[in-house]
Structures are given as C-alpha cells and as structure tokens.
N, C-alpha and C positions, 0 to 999 in steps of 0.2 A: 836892537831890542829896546822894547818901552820903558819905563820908568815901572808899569803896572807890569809888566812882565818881569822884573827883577824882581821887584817887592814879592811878585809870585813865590818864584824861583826861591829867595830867602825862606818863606814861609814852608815851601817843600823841604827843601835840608834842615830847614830846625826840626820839621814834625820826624822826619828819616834819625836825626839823634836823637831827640826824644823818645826813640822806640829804640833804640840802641842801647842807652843808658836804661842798667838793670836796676839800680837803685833811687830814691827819691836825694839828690843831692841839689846844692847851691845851684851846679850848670844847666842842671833838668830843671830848675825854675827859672832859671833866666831864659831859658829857651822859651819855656812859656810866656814869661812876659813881653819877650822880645815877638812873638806872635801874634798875642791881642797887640801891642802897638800897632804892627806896621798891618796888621788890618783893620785899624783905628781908621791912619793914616788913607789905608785903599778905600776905606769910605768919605774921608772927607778931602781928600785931594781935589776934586774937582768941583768944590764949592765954592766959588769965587768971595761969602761973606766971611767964610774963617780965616783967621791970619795963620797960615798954617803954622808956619816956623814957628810963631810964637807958641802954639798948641801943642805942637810936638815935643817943645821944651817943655812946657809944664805936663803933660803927660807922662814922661820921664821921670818927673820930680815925684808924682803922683805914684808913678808903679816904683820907684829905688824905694820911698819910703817906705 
C-alpha cells in the first residue's frame, strides 16, 4: 500500500468518526483538523520545491494554535 493510499485511508476513518460522534467535542475537531492536514500534505507531497517535513511541522503548529 502507498503512502497516498494510507493518507487515503486515514482520511476515510476520521470522516467515518466524525459522522459517529453526535456532539461538537475537542475529538470532532481534531478529526477535522487532522483531515485538512494530511490533505494539505496529499497535495504537496509530490512537490520536490517544499521541504515537506519542515511544512508539516509548521502546519501543525499553525492548526494546535
């Protein structure tokens, strides 16, 4: 399995909890933000000018704030 197939795959189970969880709590938004990430991530993974690592961390920093 790919790397973009996993990321998939994450992205199906958070959205699957997210329709599970009945009320708006802390976990139902970390599901969402853990979703725009890693399809931050599925669009810029294959851009050889971004450092990604380094982007990944700061986009982390950027959605915890």
């Amino acid at each position: 399995m790919s790397i973009e197939q996993r990321l998939q795959n994450e992205i199906q189970q958070s959205k699957r909890w997210i329709d599970i969880e009945k009320e708006d709590s802390t976990y139902k938004r970390d599901l969402a933000k853990r979703i725009e990430l890693i399809n931050w991530v599925l669009e810029n993974m294959n851009n050889p000018d971004i450092p990604i690592c380094d982007n990944i961390e700061s986009r982390i920093s950027d959605i915890i704030l």
